[in-house]
KEPA-399675 format. One line per field, with one value per atom (N, C-alpha, C): x, y negated, z negated; atom name; residue in three letters; residue number from 1. Coordinates in Angstrom, 3 decimals. Atoms other than C-alpha are relative to their C-alpha. Example, Ala and Ser with C-alpha at 12.3 -4.5 7.8 and 13.67 -1.06 7.14 Angstrom:
x: 0.890;12.300;0.900;-0.820;13.670;-0.770
y: 1.190;4.500;-1.200;1.190;1.060;-1.090
z: 0.000;-7.800;0.000;0.060;-7.140;-0.730
gumar: N;CA;C;N;CA;C
nudo: Ala;Ala;Ala;Ser;Ser;Ser
gudo: 1;1;1;2;2;2
END
This chain:
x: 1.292;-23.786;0.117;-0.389;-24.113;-0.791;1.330;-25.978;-1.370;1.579;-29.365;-0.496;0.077;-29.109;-0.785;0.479;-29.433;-1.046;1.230;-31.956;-1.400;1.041;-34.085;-0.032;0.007;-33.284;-1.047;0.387;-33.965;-1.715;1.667;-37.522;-0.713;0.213;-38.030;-0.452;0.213;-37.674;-0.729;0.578;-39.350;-2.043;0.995;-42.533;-0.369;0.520;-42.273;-0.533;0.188;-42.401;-1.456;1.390;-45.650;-1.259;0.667;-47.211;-0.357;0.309;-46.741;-1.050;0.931;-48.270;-1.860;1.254;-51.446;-0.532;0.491;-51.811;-0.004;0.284;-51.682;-1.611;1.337;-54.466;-1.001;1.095;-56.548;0.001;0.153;-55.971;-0.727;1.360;-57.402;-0.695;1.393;-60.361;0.397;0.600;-59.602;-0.714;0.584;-61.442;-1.461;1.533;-65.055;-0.360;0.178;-67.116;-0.290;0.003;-66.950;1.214;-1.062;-65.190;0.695;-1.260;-62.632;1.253;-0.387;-61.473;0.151;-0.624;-61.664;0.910;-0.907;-59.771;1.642;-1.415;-56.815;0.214;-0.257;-57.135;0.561;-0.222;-56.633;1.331;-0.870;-53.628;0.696;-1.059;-51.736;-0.215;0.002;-53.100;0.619;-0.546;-51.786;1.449;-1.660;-48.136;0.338;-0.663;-48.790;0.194;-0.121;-49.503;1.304;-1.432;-46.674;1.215;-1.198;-44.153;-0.167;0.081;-45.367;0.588;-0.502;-44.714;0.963;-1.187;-41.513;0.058;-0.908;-40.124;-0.033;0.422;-41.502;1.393;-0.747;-39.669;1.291;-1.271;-36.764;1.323;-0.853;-35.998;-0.199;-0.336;-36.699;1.105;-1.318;-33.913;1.387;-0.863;-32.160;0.740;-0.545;-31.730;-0.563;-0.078;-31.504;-0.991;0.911;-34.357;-0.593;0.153;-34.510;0.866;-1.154;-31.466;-0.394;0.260;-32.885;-1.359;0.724;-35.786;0.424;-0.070;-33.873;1.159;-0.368;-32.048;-0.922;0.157;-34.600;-0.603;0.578;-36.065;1.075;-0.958;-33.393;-0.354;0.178;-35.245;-0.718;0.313;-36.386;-0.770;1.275;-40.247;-0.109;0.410;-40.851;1.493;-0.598;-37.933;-0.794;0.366;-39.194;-1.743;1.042;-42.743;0.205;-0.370;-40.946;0.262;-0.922;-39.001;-1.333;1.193;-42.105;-1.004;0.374;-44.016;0.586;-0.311;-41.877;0.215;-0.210;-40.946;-1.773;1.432;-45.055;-0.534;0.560;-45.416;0.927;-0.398;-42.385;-0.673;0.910;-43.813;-1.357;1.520;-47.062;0.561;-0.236;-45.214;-0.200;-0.026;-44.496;-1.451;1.174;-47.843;-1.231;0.804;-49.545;0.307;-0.708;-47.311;-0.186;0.342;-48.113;-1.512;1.450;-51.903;-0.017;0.016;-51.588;0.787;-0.226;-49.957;-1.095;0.953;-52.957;-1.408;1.214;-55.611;0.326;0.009;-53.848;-0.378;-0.287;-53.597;-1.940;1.351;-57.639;-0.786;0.424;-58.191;0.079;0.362;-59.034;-0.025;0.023;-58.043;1.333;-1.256;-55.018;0.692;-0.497;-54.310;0.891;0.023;-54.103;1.898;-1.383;-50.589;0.980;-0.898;-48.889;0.063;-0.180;-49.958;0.491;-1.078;-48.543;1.787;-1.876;-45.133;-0.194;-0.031;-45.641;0.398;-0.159;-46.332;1.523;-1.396;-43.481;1.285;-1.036;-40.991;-0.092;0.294;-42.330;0.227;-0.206;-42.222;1.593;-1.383;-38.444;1.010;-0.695;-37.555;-0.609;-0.116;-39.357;0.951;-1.229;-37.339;1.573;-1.147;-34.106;0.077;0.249;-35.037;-0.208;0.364;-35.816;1.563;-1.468;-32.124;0.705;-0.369;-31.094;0.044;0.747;-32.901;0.338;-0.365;-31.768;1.782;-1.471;-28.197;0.751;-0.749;-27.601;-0.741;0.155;-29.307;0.397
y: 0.233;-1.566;0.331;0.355;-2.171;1.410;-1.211;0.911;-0.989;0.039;-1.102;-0.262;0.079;-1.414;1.136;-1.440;2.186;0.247;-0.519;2.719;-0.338;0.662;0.308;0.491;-0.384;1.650;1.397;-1.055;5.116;0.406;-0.065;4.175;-0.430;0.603;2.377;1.082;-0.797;5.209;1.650;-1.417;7.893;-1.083;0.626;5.040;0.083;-0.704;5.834;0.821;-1.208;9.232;-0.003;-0.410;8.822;-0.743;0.945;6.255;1.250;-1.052;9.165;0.906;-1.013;11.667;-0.644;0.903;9.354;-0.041;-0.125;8.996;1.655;-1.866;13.250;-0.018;-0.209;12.973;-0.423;0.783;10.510;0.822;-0.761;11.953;1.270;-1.141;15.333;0.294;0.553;14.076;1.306;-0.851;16.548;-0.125;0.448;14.842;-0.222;-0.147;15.666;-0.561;0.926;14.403;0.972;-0.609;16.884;-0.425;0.842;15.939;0.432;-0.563;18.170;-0.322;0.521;17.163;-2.009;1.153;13.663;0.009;-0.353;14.112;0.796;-0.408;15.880;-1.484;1.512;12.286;-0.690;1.275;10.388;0.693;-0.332;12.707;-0.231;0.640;11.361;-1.442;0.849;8.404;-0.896;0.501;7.351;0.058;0.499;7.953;-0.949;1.770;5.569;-0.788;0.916;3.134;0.023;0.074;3.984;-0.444;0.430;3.966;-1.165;1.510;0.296;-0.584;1.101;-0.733;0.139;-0.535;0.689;-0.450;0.805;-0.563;-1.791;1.517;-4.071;-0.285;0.718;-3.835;0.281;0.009;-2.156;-0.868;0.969;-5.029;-0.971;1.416;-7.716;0.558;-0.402;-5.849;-0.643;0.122;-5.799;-1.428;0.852;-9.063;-1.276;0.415;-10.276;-1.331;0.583;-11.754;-0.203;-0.106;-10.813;-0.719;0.540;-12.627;-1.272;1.443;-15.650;-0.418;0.678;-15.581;-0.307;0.436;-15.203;-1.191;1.384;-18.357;-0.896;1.020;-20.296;-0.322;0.075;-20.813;-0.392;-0.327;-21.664;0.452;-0.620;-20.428;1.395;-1.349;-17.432;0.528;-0.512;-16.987;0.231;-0.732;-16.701;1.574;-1.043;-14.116;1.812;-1.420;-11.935;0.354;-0.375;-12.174;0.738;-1.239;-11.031;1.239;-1.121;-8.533;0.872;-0.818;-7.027;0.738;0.117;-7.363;1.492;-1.206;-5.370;1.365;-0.922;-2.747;0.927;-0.276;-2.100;0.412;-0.379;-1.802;0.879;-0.754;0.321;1.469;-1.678;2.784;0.418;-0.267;2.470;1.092;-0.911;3.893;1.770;-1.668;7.283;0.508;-0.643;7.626;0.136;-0.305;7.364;1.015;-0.959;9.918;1.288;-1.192;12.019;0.306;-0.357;11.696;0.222;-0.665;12.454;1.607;-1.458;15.577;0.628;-0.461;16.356;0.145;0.120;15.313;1.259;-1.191;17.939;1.366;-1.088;20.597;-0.168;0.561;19.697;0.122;-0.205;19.210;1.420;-1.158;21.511;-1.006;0.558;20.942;0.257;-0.061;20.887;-1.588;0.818;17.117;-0.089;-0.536;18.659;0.746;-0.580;20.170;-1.186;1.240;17.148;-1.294;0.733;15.161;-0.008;-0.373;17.404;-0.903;0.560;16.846;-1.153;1.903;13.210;-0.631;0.088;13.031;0.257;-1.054;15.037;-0.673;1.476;12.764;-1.007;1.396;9.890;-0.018;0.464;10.768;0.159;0.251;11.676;-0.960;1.556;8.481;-1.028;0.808;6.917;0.150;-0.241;8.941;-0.601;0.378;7.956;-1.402;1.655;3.971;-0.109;-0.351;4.788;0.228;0.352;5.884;-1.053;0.989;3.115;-1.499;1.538;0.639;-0.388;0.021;2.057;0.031;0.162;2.269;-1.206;1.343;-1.019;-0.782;1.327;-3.242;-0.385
z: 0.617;8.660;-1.486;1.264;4.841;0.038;0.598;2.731;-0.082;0.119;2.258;1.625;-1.159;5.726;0.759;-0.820;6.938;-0.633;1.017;4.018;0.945;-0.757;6.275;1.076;-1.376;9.537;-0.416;-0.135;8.233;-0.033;0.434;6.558;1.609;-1.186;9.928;1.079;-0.863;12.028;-0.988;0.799;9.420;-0.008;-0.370;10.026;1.615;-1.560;13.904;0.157;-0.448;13.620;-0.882;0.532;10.973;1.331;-1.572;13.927;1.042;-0.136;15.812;-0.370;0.378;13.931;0.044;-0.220;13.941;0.817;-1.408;17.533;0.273;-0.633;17.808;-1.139;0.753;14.740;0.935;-0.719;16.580;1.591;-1.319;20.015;0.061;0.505;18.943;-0.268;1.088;16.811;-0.614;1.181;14.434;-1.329;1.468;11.339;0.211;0.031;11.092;-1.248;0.812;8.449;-1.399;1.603;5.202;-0.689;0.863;2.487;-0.409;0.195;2.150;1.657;-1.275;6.248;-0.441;0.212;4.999;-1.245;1.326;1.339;0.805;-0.561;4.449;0.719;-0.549;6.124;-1.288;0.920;3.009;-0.546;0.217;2.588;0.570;-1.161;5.419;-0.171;0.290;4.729;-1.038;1.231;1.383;0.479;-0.113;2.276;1.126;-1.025;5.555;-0.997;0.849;2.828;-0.518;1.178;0.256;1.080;-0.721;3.368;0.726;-0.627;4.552;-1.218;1.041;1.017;-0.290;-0.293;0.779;0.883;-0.803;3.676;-0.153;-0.029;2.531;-0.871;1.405;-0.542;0.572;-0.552;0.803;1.151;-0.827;3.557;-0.819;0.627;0.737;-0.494;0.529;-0.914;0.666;-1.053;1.952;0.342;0.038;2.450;-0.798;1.067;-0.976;-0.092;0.594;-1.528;-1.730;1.024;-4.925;-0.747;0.263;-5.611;-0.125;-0.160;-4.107;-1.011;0.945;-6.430;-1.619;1.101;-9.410;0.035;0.081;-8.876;0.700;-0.484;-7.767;-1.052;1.265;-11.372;-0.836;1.154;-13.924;-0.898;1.004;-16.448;0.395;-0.034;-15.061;0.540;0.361;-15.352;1.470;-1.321;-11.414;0.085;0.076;-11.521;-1.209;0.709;-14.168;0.662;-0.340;-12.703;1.594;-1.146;-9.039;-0.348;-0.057;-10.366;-0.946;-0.027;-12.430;0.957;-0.880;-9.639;1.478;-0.817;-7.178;-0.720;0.752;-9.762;-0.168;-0.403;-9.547;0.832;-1.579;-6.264;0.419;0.006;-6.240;-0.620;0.623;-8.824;0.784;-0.564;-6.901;0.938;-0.933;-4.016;-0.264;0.072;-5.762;-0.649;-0.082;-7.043;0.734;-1.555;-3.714;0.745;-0.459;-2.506;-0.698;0.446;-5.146;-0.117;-0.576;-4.806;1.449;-1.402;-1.447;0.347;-0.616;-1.844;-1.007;0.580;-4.452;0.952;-0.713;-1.683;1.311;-1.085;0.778;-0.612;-0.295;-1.387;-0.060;0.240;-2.011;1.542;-0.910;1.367;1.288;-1.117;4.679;1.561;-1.438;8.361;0.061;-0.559;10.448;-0.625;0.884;8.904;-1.690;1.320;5.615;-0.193;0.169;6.151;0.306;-0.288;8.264;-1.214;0.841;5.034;-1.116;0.788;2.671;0.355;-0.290;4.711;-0.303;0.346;4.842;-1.615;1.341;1.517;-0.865;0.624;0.296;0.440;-0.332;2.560;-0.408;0.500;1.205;-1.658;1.679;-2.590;0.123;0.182;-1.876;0.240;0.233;-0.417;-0.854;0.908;-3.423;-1.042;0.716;-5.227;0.198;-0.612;-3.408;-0.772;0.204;-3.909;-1.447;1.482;-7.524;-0.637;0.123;-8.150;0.411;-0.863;-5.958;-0.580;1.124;-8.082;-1.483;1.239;-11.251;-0.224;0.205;-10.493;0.140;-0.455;-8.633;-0.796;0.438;-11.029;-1.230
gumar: N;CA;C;N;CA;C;N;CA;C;N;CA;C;N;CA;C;N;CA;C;N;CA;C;N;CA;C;N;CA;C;N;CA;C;N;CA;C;N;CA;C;N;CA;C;N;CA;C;N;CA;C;N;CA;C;N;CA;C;N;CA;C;N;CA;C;N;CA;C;N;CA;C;N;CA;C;N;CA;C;N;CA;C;N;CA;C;N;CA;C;N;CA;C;N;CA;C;N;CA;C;N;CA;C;N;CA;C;N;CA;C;N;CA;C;N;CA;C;N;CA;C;N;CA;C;N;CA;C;N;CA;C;N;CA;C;N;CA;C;N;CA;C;N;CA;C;N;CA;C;N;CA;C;N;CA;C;N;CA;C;N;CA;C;N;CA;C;N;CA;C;N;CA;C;N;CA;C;N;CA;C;N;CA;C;N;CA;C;N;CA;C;N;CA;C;N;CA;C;N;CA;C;N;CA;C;N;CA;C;N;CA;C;N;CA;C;N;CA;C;N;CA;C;N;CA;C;N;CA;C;N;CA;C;N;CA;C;N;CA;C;N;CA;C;N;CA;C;N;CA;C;N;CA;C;N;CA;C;N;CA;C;N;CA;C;N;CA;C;N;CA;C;N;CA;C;N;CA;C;N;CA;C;N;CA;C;N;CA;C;N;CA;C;N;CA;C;N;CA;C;N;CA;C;N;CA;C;N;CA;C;N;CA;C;N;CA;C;N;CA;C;N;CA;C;N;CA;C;N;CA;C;N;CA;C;N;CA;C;N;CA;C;N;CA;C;N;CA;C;N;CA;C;N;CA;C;N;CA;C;N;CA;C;N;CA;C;N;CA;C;N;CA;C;N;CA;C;N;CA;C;N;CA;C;N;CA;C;N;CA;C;N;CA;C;N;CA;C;N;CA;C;N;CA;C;N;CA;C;N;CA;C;N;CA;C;N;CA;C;N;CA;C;N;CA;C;N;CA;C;N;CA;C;N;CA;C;N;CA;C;N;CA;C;N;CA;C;N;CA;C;N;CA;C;N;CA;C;N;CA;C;N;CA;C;N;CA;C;N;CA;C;N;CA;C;N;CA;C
nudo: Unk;Unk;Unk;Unk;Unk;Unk;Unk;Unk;Unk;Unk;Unk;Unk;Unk;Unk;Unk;Unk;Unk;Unk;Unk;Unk;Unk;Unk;Unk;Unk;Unk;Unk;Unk;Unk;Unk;Unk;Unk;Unk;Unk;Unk;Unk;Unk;Unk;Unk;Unk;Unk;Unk;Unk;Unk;Unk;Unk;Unk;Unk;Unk;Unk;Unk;Unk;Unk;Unk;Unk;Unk;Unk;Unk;Unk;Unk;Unk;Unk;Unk;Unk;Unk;Unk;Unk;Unk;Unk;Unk;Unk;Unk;Unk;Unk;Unk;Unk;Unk;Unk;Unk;Unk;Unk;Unk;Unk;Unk;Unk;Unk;Unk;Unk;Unk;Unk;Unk;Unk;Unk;Unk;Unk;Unk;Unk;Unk;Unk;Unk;Unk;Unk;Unk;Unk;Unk;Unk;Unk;Unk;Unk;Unk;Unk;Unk;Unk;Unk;Unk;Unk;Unk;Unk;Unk;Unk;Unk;Unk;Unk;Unk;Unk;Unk;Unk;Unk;Unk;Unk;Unk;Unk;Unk;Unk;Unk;Unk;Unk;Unk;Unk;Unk;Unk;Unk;Unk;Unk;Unk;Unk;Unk;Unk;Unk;Unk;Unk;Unk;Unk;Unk;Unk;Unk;Unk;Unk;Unk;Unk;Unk;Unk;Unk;Unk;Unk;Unk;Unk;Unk;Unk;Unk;Unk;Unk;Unk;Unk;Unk;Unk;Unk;Unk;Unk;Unk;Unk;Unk;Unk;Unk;Unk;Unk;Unk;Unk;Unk;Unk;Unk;Unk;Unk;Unk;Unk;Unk;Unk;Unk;Unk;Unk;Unk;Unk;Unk;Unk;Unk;Unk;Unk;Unk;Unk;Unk;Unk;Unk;Unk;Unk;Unk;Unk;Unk;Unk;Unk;Unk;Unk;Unk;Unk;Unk;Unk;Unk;Unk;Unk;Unk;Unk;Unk;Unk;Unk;Unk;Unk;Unk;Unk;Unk;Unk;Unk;Unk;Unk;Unk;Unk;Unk;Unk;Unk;Unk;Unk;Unk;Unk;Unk;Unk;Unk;Unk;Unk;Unk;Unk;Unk;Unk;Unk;Unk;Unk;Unk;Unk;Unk;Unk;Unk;Unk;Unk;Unk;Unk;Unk;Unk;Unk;Unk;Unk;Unk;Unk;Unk;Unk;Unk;Unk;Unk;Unk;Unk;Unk;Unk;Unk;Unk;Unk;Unk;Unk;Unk;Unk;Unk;Unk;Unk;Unk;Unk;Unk;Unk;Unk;Unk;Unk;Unk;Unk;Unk;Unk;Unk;Unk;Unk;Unk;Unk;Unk;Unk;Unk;Unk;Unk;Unk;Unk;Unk;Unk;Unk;Unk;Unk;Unk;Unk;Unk;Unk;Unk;Unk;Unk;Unk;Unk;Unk;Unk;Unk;Unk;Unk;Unk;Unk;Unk;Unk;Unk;Unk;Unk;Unk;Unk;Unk;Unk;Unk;Unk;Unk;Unk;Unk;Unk;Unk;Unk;Unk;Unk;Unk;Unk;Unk;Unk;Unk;Unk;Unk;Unk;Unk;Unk;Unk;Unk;Unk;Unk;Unk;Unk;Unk;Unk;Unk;Unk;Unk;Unk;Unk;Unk;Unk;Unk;Unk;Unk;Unk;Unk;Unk;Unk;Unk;Unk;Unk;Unk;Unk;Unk;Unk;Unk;Unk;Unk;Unk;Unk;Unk;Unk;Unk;Unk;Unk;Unk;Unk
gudo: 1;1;1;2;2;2;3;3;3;4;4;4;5;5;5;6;6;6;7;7;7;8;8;8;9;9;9;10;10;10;11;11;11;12;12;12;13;13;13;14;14;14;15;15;15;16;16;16;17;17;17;18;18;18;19;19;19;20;20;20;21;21;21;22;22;22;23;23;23;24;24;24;25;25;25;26;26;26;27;27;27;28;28;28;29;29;29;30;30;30;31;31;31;32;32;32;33;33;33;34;34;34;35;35;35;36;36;36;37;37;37;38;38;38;39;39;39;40;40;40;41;41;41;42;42;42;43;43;43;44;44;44;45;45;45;46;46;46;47;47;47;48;48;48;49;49;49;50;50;50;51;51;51;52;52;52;53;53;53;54;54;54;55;55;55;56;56;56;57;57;57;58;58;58;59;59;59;60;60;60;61;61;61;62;62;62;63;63;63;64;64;64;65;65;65;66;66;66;67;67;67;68;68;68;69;69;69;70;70;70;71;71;71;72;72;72;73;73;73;74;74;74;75;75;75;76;76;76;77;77;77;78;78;78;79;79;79;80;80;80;81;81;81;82;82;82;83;83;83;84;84;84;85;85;85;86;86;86;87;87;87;88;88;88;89;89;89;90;90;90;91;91;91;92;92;92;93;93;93;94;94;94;95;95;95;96;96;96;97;97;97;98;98;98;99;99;99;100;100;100;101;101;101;102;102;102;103;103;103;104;104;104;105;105;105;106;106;106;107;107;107;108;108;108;109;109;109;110;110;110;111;111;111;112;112;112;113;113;113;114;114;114;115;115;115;116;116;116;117;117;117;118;118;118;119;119;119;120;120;120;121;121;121;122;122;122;123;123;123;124;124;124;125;125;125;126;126;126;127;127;127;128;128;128;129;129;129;130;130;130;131;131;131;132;132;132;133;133;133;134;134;134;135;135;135;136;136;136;137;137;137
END
């Protein structure tokens, strides 16, 4: 298996285990309705997000999709508007990750910690993909 390979597997199975954590949230009803209990929801929440978009980008990576858009233009302009484009939604990733570890420390509840972690895994594999991005291109 290639390296952007496992990158995908790994995000893959670090998206199970948040799936997971979701069904123990929901199964427990622990989220009542003050807004420091929701502000610990939207802390687990934001890194689901960041790690859907991340793995989006990471399997277009994967199989070079990015490649295929910059030759399908000879002159370019859909390339530089992809490659802007994902580079956006990349950075987005890490600052969802890092508002979400701002909404835990903010928030109150037993959610409020599992979203820290989340969070905190999630800004380090933006981090990861961030080196990743800047070395291989």
């Amino acid at each position: 298996m290639q390296f952007p390979g496992i990158v995908v597997v790994s995000e893959s199975v670090l998206g199970l285990f948040l799936a997971g954590t979701w069904c123990r949230i929901f199964r427990r009803n622990e989220v009542r309705g003050t807004w420091r209990e929701r502000a610990s929801l939207a802390a687990l929440a934001l890194p689901t997000i960041a790690l859907g978009v991340e793995l989006v980008l990471v399997a277009a990576a994967r199989f070079h999709l990015l490649e295929a858009l910059d030759a399908a233009r000879p002159r370019g302009e859909w390339a530089v508007i992809g490659g802007r484009l994902w580079l956006l939604l990349l950075l987005s990733t890490g600052l969802l990750s890092l508002l979400g570890l701002i909404f835990a420390a903010v928030g109150k509840g037993s959610p409020r910690a599992v979203g820290a972690l989340w969070s905190s895994l999630v800004l380090g594999t933006f981090l990861g993909n961030l080196v990743l991005a800047v070395s291989f291109h």
